[in-house]
mmCIF file of the N, C-alpha and C atoms, coordinates in Angstrom:
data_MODEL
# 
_entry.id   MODEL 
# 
loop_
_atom_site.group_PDB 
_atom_site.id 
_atom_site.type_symbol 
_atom_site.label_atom_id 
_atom_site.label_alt_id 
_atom_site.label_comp_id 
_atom_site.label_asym_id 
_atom_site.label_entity_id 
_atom_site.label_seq_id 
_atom_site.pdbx_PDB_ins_code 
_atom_site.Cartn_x 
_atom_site.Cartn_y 
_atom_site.Cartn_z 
_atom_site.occupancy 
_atom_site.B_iso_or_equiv 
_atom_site.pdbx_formal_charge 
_atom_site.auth_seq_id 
_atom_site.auth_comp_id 
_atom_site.auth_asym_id 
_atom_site.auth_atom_id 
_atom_site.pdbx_PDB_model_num 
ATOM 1   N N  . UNK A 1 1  ? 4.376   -1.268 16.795  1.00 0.00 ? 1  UNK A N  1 
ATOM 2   C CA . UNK A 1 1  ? 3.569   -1.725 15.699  1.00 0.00 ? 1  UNK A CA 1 
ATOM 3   C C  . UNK A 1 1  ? 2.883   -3.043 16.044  1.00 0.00 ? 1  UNK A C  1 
ATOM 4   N N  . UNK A 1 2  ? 3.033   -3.532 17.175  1.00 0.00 ? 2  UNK A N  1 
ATOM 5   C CA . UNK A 1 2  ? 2.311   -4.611 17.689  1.00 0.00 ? 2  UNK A CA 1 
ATOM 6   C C  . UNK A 1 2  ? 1.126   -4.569 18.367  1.00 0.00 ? 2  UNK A C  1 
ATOM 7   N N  . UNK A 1 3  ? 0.668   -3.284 18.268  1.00 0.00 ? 3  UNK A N  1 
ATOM 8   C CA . UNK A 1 3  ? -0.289  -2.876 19.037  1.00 0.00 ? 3  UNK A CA 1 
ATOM 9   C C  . UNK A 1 3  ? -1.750  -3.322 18.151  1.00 0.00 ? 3  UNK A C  1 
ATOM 10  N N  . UNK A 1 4  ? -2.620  -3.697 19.017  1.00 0.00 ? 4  UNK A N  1 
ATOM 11  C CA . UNK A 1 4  ? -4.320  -3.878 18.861  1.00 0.00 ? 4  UNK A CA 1 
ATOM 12  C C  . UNK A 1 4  ? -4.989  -2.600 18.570  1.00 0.00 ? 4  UNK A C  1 
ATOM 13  N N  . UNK A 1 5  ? -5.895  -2.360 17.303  1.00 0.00 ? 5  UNK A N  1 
ATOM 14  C CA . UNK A 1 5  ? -6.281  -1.023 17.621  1.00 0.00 ? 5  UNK A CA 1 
ATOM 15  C C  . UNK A 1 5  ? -7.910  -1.755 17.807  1.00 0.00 ? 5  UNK A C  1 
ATOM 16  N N  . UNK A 1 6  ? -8.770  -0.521 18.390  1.00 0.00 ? 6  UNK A N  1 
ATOM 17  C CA . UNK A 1 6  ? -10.250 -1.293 18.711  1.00 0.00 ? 6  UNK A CA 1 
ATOM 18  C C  . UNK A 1 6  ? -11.138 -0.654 17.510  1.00 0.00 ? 6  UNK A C  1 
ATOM 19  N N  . UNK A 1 7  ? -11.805 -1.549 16.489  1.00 0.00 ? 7  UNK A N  1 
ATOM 20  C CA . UNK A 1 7  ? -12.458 -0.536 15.940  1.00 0.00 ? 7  UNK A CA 1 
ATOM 21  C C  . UNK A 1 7  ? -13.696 -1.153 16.072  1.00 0.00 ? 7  UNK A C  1 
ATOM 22  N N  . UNK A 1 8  ? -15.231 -0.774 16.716  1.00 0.00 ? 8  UNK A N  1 
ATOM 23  C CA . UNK A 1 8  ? -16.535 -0.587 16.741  1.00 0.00 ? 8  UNK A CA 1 
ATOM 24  C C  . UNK A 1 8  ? -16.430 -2.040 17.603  1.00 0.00 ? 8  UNK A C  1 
ATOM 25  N N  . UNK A 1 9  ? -15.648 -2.422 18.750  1.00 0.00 ? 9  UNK A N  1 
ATOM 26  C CA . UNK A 1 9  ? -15.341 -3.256 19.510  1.00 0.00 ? 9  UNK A CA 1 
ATOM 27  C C  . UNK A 1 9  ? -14.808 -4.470 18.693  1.00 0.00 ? 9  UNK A C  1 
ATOM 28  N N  . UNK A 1 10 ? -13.989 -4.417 17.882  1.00 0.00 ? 10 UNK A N  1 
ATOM 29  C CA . UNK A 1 10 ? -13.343 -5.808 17.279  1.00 0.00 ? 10 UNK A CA 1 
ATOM 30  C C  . UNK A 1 10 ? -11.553 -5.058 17.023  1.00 0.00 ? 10 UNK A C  1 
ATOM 31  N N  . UNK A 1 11 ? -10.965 -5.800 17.435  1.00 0.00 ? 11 UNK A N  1 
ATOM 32  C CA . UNK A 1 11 ? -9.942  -5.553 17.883  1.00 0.00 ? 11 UNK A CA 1 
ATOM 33  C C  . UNK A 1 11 ? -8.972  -5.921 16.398  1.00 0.00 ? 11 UNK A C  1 
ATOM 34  N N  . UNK A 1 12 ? -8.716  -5.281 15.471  1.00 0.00 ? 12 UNK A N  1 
ATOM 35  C CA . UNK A 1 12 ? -7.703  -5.303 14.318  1.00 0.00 ? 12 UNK A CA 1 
ATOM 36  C C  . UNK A 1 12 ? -6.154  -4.994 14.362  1.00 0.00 ? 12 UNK A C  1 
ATOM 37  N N  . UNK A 1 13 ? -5.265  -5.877 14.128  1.00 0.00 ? 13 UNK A N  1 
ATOM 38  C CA . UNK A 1 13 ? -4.286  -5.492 14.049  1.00 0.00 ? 13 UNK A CA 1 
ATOM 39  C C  . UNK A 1 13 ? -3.490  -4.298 13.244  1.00 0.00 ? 13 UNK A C  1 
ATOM 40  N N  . UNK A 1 14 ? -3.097  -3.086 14.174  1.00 0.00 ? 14 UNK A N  1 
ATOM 41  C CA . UNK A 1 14 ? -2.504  -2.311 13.467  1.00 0.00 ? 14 UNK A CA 1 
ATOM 42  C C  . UNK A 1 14 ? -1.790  -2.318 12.138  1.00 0.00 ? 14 UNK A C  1 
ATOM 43  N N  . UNK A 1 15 ? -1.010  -3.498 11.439  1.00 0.00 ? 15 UNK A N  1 
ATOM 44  C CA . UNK A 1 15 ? -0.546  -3.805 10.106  1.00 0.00 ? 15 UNK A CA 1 
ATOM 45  C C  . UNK A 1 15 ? -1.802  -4.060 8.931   1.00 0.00 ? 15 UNK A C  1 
ATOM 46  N N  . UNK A 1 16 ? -2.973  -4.187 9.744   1.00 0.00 ? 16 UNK A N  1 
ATOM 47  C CA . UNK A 1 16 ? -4.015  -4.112 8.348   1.00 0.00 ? 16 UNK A CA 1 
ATOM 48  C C  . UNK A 1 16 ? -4.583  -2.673 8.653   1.00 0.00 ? 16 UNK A C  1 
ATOM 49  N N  . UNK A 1 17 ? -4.603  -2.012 9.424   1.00 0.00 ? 17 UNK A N  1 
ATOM 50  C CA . UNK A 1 17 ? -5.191  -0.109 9.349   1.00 0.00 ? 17 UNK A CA 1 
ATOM 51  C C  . UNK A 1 17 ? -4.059  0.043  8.375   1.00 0.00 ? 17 UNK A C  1 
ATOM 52  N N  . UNK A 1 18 ? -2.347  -0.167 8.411   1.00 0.00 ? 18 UNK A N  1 
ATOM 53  C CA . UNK A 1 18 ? -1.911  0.464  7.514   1.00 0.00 ? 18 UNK A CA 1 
ATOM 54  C C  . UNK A 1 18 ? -1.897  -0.147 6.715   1.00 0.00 ? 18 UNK A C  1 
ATOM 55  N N  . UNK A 1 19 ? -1.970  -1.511 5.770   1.00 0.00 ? 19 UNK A N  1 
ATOM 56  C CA . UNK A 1 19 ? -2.311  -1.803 4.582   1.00 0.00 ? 19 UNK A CA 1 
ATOM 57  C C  . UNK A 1 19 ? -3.424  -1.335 3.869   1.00 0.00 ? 19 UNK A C  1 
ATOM 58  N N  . UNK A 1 20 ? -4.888  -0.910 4.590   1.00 0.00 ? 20 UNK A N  1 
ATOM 59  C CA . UNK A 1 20 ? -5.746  -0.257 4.032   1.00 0.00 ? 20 UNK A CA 1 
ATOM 60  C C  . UNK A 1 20 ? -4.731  1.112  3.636   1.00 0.00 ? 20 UNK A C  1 
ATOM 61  N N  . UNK A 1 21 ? -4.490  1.889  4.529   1.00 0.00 ? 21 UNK A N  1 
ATOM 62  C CA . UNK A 1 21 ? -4.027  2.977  4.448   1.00 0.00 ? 21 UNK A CA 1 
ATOM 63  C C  . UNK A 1 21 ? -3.145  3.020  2.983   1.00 0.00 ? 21 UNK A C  1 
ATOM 64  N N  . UNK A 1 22 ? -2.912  2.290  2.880   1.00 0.00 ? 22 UNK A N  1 
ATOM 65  C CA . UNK A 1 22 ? -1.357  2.598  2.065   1.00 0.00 ? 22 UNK A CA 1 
ATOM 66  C C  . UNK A 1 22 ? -2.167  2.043  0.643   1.00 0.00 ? 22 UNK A C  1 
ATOM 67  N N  . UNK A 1 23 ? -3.391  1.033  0.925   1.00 0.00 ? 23 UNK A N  1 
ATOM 68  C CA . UNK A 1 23 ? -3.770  0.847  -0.212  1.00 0.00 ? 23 UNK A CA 1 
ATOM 69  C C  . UNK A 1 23 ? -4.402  2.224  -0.864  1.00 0.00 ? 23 UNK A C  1 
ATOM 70  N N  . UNK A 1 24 ? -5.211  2.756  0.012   1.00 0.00 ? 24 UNK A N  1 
ATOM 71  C CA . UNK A 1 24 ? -6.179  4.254  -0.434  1.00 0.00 ? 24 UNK A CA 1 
ATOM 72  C C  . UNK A 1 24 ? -5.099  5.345  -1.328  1.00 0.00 ? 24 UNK A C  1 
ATOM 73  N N  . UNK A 1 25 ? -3.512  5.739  -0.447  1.00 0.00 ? 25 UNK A N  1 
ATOM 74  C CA . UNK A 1 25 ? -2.902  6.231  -0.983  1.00 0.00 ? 25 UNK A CA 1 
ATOM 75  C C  . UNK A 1 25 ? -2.157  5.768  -2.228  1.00 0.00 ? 25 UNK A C  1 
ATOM 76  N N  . UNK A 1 26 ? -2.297  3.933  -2.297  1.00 0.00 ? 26 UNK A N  1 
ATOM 77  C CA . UNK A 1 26 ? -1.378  4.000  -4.030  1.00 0.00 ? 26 UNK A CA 1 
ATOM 78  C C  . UNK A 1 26 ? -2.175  4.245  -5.267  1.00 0.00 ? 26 UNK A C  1 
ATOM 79  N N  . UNK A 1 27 ? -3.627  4.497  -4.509  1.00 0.00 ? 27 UNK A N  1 
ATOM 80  C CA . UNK A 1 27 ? -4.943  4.494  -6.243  1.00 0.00 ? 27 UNK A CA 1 
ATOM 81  C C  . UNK A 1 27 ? -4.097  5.558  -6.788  1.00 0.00 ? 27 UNK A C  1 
ATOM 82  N N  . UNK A 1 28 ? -4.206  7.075  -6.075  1.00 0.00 ? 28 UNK A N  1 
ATOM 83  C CA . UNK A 1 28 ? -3.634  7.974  -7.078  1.00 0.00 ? 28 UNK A CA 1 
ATOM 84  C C  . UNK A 1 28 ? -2.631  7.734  -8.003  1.00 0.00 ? 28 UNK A C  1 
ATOM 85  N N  . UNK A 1 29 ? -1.373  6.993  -7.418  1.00 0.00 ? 29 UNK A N  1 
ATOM 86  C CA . UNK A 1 29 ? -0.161  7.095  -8.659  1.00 0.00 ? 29 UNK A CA 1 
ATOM 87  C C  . UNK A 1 29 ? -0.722  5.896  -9.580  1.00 0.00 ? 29 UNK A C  1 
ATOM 88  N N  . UNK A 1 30 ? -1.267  5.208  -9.072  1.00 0.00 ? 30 UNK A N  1 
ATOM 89  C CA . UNK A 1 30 ? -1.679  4.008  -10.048 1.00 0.00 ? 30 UNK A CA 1 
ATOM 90  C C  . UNK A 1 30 ? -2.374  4.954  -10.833 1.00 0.00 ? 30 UNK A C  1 
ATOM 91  N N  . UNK A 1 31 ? -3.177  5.122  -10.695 1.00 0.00 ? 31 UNK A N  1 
ATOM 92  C CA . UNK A 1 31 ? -4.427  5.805  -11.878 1.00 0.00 ? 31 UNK A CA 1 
ATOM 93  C C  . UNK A 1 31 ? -3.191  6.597  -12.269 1.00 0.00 ? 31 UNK A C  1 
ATOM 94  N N  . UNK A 1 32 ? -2.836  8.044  -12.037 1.00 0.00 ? 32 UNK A N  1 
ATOM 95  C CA . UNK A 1 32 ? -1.748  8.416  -13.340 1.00 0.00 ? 32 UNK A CA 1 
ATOM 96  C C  . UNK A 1 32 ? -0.924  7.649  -13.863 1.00 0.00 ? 32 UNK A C  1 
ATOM 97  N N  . UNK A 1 33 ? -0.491  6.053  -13.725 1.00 0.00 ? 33 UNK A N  1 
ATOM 98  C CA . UNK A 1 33 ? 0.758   5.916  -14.090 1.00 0.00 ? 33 UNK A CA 1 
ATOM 99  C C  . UNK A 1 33 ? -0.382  5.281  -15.398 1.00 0.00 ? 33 UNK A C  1 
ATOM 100 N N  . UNK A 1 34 ? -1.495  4.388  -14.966 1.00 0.00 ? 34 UNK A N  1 
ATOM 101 C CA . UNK A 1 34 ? -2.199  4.082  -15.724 1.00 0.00 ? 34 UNK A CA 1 
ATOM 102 C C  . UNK A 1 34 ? -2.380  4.745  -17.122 1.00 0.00 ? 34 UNK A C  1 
ATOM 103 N N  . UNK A 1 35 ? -2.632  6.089  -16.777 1.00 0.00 ? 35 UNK A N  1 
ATOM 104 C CA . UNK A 1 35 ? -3.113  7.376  -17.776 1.00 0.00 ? 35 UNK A CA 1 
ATOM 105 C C  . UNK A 1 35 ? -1.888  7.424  -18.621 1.00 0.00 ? 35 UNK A C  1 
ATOM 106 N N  . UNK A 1 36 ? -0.507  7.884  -17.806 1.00 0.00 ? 36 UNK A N  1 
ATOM 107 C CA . UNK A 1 36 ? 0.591   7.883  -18.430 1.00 0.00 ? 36 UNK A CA 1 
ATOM 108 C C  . UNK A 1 36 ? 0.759   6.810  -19.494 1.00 0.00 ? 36 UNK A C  1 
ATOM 109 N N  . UNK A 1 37 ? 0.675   5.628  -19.701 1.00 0.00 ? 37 UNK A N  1 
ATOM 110 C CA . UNK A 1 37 ? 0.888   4.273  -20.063 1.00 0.00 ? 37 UNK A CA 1 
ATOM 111 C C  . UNK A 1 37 ? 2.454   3.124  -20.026 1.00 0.00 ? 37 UNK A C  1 
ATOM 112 N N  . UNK A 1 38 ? 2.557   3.892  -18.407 1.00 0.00 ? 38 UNK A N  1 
ATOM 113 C CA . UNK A 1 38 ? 3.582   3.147  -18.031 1.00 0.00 ? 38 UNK A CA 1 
ATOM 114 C C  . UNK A 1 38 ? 3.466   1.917  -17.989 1.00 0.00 ? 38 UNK A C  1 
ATOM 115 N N  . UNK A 1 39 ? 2.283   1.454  -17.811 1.00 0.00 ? 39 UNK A N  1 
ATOM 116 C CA . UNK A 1 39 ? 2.250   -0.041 -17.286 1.00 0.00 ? 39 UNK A CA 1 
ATOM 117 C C  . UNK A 1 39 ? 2.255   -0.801 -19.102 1.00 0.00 ? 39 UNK A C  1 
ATOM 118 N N  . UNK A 1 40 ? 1.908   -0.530 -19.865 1.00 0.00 ? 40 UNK A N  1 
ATOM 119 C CA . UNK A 1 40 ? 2.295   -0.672 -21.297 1.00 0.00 ? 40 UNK A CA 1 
ATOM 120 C C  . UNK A 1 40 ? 3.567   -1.348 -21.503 1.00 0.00 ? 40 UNK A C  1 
ATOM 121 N N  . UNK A 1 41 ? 4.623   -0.792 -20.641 1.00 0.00 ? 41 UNK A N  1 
ATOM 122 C CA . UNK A 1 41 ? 6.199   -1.066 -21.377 1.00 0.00 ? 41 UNK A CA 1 
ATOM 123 C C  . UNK A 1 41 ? 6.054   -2.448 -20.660 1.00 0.00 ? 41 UNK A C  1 
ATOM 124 N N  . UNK A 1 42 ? 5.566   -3.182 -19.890 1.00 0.00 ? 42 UNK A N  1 
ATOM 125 C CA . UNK A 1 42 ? 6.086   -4.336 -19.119 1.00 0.00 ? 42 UNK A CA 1 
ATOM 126 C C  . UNK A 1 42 ? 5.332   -5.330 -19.903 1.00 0.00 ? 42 UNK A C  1 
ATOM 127 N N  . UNK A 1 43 ? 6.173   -6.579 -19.404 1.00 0.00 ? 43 UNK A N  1 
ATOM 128 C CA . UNK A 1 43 ? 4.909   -7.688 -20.109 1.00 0.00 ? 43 UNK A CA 1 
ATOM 129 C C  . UNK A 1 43 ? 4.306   -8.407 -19.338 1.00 0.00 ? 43 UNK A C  1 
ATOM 130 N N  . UNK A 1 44 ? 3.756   -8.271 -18.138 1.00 0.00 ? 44 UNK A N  1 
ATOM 131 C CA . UNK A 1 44 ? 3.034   -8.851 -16.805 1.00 0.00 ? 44 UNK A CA 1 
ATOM 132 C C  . UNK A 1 44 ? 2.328   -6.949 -16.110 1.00 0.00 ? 44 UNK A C  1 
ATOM 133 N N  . UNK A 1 45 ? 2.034   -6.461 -16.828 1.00 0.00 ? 45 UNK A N  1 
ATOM 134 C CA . UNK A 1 45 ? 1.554   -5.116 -15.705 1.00 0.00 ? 45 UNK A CA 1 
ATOM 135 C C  . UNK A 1 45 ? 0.908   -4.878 -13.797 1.00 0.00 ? 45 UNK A C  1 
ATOM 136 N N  . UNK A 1 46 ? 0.063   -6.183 -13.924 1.00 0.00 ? 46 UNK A N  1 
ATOM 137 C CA . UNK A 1 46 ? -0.111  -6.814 -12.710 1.00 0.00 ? 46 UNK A CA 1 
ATOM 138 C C  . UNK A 1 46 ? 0.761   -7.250 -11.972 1.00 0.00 ? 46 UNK A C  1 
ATOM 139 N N  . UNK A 1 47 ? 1.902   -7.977 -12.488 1.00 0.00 ? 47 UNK A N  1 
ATOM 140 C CA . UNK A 1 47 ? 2.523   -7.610 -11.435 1.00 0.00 ? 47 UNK A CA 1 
ATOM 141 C C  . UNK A 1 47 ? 3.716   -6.586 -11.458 1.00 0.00 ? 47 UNK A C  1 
ATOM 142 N N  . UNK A 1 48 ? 3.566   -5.830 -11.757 1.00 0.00 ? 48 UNK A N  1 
ATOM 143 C CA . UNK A 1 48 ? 4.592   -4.371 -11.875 1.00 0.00 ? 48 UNK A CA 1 
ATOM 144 C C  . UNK A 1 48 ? 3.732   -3.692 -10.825 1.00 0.00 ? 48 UNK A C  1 
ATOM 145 N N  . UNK A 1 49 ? 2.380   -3.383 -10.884 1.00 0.00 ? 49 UNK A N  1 
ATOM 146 C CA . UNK A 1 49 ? 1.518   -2.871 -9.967  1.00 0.00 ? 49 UNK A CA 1 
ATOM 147 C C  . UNK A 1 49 ? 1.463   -3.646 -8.873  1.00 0.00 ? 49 UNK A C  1 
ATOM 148 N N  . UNK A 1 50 ? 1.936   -4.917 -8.440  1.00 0.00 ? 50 UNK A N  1 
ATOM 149 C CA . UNK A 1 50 ? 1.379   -5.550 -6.929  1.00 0.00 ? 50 UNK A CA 1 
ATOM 150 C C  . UNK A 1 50 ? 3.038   -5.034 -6.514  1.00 0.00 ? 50 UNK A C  1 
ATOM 151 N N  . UNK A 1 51 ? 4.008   -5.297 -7.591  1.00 0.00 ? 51 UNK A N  1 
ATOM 152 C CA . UNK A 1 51 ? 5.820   -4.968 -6.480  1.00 0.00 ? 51 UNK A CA 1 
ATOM 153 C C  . UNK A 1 51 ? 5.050   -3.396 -6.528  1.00 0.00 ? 51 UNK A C  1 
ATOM 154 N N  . UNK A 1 52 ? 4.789   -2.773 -7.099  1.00 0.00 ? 52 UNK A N  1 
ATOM 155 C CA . UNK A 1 52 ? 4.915   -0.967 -6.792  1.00 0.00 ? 52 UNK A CA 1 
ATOM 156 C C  . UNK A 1 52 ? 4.429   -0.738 -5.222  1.00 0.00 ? 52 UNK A C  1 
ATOM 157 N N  . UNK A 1 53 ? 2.761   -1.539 -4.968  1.00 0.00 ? 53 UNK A N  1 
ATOM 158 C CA . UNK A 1 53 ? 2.489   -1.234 -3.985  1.00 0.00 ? 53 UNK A CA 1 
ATOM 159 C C  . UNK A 1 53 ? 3.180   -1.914 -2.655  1.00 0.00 ? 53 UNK A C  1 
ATOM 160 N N  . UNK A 1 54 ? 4.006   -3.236 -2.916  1.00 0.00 ? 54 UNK A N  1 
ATOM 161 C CA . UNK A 1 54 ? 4.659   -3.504 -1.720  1.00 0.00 ? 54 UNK A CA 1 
ATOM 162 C C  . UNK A 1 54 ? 5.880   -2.966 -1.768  1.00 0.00 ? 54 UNK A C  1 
ATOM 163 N N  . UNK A 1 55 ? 6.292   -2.444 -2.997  1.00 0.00 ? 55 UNK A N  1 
ATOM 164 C CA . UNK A 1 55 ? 7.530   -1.238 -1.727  1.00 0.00 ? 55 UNK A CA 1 
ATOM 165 C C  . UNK A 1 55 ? 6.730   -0.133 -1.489  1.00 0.00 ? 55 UNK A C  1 
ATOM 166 N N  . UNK A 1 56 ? 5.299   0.498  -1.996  1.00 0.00 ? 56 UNK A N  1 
ATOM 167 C CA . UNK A 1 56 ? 5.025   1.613  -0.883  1.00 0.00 ? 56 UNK A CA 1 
ATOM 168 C C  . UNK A 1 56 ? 4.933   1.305  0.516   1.00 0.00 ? 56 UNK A C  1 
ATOM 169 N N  . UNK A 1 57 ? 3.861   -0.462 0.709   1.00 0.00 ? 57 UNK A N  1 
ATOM 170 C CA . UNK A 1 57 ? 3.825   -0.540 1.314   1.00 0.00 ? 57 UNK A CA 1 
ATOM 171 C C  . UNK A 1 57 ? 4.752   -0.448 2.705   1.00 0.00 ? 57 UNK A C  1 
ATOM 172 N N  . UNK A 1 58 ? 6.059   -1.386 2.337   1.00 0.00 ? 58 UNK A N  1 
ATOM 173 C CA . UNK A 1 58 ? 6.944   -1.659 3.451   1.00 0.00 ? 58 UNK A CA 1 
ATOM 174 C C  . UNK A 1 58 ? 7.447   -0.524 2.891   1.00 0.00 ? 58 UNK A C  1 
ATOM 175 N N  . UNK A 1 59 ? 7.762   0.285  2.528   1.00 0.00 ? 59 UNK A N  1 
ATOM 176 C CA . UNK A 1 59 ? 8.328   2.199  3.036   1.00 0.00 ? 59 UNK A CA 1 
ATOM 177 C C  . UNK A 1 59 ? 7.878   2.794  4.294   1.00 0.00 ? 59 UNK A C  1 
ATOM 178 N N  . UNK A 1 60 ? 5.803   2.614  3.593   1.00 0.00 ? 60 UNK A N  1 
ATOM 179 C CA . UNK A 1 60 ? 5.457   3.222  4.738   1.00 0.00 ? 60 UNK A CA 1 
ATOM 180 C C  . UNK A 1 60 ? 5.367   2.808  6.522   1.00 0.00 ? 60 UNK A C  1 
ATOM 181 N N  . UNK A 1 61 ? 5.976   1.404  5.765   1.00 0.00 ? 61 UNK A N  1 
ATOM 182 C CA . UNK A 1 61 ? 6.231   0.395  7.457   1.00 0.00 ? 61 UNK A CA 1 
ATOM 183 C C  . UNK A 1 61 ? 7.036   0.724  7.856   1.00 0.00 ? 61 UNK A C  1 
ATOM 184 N N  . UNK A 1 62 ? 8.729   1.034  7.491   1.00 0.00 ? 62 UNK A N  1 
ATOM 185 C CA . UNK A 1 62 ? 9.809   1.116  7.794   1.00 0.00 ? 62 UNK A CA 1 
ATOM 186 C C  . UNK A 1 62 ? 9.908   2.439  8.196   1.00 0.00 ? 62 UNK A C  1 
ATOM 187 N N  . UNK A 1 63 ? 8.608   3.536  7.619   1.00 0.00 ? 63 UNK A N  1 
ATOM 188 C CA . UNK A 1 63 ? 8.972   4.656  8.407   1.00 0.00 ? 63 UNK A CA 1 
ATOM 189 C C  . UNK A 1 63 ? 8.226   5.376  9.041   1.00 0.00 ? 63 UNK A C  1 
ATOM 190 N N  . UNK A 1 64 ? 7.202   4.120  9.193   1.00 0.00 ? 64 UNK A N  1 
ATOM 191 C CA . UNK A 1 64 ? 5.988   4.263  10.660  1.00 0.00 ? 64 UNK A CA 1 
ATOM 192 C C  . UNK A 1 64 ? 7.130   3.876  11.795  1.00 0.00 ? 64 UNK A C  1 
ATOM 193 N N  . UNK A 1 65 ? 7.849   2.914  11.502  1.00 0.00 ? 65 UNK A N  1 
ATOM 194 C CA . UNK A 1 65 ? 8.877   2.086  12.883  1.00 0.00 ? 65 UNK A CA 1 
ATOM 195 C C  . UNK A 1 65 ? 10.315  3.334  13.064  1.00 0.00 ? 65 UNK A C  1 
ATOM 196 N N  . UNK A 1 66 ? 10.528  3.784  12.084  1.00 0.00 ? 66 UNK A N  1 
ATOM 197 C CA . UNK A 1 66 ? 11.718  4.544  12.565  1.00 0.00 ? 66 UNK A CA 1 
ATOM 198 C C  . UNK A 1 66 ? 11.341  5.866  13.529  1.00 0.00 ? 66 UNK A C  1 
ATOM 199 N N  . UNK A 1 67 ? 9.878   6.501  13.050  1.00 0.00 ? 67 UNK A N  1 
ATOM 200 C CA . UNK A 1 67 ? 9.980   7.503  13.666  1.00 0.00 ? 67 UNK A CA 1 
ATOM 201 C C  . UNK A 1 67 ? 9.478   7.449  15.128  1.00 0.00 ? 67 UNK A C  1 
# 
């Protein structure tokens, strides 16, 4: 996971391809949870939605590194 990836000759660190990544994949549950009106029961919703996406995030870290 330390690796350089090259994109259109500028060299990005692999941990922001998967933070994009992981951002594209949390719109969906966000938008249903949105719809649902989960985010309703909390009294800060913002940040109920920034912890949701950093444990997708570091999930999908921990099991980019295991496999």
């Amino acid at each position: 996971m330390l690796a350089d990836v090259d994109i259109l000759g500028a060299f990005v660190p692999a941990i922001a391809i998967w933070l994009f990544v992981s951002l594209v994949i949390f719109i969906v549950p966000d938008v249903l949870l949105t719809r649902a009106g989960f985010y309703r029961l909390f009294w800060h919703p913002a940040l109920v939605r920034t912890s949701l996406f950093v444990c997708w995030f570091c999930a999908g870290g921990l099991a980019s590194v295991t496999m």
